[in-house]
N, C-alpha and C positions, 0 to 999 in steps of 0.2 A: 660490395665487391671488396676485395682485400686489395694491399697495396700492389702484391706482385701481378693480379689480373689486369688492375690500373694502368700500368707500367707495359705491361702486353699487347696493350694495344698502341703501343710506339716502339719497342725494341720484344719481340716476341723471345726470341735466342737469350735475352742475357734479362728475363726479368725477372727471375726468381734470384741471381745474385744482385742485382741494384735493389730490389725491395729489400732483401735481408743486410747489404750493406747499410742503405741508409735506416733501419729500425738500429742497425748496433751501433752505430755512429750517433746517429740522435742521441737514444740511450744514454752512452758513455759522455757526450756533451750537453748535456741536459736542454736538448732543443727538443720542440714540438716535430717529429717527422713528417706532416702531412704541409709543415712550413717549407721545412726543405725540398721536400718532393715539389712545390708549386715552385720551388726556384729553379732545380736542376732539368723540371719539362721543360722553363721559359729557356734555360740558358742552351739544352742541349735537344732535347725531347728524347734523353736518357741515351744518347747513344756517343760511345765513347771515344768516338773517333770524330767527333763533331770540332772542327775548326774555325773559331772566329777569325775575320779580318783583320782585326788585332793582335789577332795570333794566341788566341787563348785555345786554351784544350779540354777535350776528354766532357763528362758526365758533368763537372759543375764547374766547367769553361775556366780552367785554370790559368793564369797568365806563367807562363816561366820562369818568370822573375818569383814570384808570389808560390809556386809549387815548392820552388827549391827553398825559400824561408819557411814552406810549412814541412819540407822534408815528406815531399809527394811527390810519388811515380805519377806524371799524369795519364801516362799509358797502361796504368793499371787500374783496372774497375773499382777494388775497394780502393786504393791508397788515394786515388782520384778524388774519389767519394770523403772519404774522412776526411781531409783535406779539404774540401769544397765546406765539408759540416764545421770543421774547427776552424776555418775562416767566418762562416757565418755567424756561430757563438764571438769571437773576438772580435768582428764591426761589432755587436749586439751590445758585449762590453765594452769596448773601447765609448760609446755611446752613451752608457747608465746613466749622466747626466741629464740626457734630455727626458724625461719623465717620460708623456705619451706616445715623443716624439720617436725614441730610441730605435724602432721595428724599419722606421721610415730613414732614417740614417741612414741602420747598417746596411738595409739592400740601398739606399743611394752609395755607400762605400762599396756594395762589394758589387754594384754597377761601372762606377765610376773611378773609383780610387778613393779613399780616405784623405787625399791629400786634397783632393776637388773640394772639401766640403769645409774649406779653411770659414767661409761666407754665410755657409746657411748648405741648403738640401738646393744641389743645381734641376734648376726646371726642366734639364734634357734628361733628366731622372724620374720626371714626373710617371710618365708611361710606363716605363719597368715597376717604378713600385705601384699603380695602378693595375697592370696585369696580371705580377705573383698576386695582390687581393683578389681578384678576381679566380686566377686557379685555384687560391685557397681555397676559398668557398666550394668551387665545384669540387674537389677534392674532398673534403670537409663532411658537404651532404652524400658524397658519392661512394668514398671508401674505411672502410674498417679498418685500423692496423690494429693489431694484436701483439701481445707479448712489449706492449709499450710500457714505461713508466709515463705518467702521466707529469710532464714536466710542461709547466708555461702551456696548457693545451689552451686552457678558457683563456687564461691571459694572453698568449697569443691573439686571439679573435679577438677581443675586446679593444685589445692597444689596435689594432690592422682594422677594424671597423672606426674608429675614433679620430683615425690618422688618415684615413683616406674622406670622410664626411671634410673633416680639416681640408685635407688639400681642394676637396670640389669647392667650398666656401671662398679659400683663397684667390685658385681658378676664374672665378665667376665674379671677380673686383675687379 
């Protein structure tokens, strides 16, 4: 199935613009899109008027403070969206240091805060970064994108299988 049928079965009305948002946002940030897409289902289930109790916004649950440092309309589908994607490329790099750990950071940053993870990856992050792997996968086996560059696709998988085997090990001590 392609991204935008994916995506139709959670917001029907606006899924041909959130698939082609996040392929040109990926694209031009050289993220795997089918990473993102397993973020902005967890954070929103694509629907742009989604408000967290935190008071985050829109398709990739934007905080306000954090829109306006990335210079994102949160009330607009793509600006939402890039916004949500160049957040996730910058936890991703802000990261680079932790080798296999890096994938496992940036969604505990862009969970939690970058400032949380002064310590280590906070265990109340365990479960978000355990469910995007989990949508990954289903995504993954389930949808096609096209017209992708193929940036970080295997390498995505590989670090997100390597990182979550990691945390079950840890888990289980």
């Amino acid at each position: 199935m392609s991204l935008e049928e994916y995506i139709s079965i959670y917001n029907p009305q606006e899924a041909e613009r959130i698939a082609n948002a996040i392929i040109d946002s990926s694209n031009r940030n050289h993220i795997d899109p089918k990473f993102v897409t397993a973020v902005f289902e967890l954070e929103s289930g694509f629907h742009n008027n989604a408000v967290s109790s935190a008071g985050a916004l829109g398709i990739a649950q934007l905080m306000p403070e954090t829109a306006a440092y990335l210079q994102a309309d949160p009330y607009n589908i793509e600006s939402n969206i890039d916004g949500g994607v160049r957040y996730l490329k910058e936890m991703k790099d802000l990261w680079s240091d932790k080798g296999i750990y890096v994938y496992n950071y940036a969604l505990a940053s862009y969970n939690a805060g970058a400032g949380n993870l002064a310590n280590g990856i906070p265990t109340y992050t365990y479960d978000y970064i355990n469910t995007v792997h989990a949508l990954y996968e289903k995504i993954d086996r389930t949808v096609t994108v096209e017209n992708v560059s193929n940036h970080n696709t295997i390498y995505t998988k590989k670090i997100l299988l390597s990182k979550l085997k990691q945390l079950r090990e840890r888990r289980s001590k």
